[in-house]
C-alpha positions as CSV (number, residue, x, y, z in Angstrom):
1,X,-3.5,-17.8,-10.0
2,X,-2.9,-18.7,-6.3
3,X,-4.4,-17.2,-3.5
4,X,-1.8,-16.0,-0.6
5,X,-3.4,-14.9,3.0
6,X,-2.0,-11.8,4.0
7,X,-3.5,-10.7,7.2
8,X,-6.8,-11.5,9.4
9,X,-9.8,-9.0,9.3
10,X,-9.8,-9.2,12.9
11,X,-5.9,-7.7,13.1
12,X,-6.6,-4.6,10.2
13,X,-7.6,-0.9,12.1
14,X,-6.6,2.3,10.9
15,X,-3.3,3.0,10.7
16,X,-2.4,-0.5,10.2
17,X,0.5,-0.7,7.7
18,X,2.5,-4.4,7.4
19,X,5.0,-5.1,4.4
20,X,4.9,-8.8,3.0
21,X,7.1,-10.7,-0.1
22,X,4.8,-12.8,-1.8
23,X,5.7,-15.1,-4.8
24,X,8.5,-11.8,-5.6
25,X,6.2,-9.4,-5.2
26,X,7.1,-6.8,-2.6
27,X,4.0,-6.0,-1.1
28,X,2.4,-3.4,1.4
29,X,-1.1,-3.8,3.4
30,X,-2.6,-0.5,4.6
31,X,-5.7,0.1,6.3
32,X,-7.0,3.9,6.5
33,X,-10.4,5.6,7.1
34,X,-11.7,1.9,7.2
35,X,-10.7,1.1,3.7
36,X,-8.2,-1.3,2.6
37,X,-5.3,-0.9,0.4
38,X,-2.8,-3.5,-0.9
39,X,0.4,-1.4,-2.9
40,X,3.5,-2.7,-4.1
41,X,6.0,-1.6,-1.5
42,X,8.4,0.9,-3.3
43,X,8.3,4.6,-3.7
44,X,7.8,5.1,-7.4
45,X,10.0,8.5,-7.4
46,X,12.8,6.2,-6.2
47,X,12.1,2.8,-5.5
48,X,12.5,3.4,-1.8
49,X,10.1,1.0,0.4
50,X,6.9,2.4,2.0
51,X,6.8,0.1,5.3
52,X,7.4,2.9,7.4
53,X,5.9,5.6,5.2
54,X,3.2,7.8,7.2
55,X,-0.6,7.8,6.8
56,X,-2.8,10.6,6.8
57,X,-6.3,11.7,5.8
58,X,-5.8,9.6,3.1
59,X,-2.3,10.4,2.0
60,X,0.7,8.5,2.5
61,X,3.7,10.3,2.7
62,X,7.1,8.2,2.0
63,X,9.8,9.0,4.3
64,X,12.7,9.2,2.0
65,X,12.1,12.4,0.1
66,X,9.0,13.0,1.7
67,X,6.5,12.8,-1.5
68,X,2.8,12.0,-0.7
69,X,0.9,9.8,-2.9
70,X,-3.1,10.1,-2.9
71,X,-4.7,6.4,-1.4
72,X,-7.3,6.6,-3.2
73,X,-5.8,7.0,-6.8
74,X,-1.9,6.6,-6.5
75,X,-1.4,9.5,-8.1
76,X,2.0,12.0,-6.6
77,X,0.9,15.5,-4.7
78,X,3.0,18.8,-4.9
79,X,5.0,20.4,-7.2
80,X,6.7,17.2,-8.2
81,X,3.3,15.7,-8.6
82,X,3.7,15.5,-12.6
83,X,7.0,14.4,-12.7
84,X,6.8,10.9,-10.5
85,X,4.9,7.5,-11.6
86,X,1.9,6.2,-9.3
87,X,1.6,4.1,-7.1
88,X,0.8,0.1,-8.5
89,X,-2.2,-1.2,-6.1
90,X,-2.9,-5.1,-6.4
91,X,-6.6,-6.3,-5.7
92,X,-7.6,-7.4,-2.7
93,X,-9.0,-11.1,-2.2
94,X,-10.7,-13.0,0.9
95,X,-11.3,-16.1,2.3
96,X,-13.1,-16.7,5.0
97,X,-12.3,-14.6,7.6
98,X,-8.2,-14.0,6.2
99,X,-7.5,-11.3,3.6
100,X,-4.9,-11.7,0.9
101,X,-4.0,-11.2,-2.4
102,X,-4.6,-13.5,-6.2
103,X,-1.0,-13.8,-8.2
């Protein structure tokens, strides 16, 4: 594996949200109620990308059909919330002072 540097802990606040292609990985860095996500960037109901989906209290909402996943576990909300994949999270790695990701 091969670490890639993603972002600087100094630039990440809530509500940050940056999409990055890494090693053909489409990839998307949130940061929300102080904790750190890193999720591959694609809507699992239709492979739309996330990089301008909205964040809130935990939720991130994608803005093509408007289904909200659960930060915390991936997992779909509402009445579709059976129906629809989760989303795929990649673990977080650091170096120094620069946060990235192990592929």
């Amino acid at each position: 594996m091969a670490f890639y540097a993603l972002e600087k802990l100094s630039h990440l606040h809530d509500g940050y949200q940056k999409a990055f292609r890494v090693a053909g990985h489409q990839l998307l860095l949130i940061q929300q109620d102080g904790r750190t996500y890193l999720i591959e960037n694609r809507c699992p109901h239709m492979d739309a990308s996330l990089a301008d989906a909205v964040q809130c209290d935990g939720v991130l909402r994608c803005r093509a059909h408007g289904i909200e996943f659960g930060l915390m576990d991936g997992r779909a909300r509402g009445p579709l919330a059976g129906t629809i994949g989760s989303l795929k999270f990649f673990p977080i790695a650091y170096d120094a002072n620069v946060l990235g990701v192990d592929l």
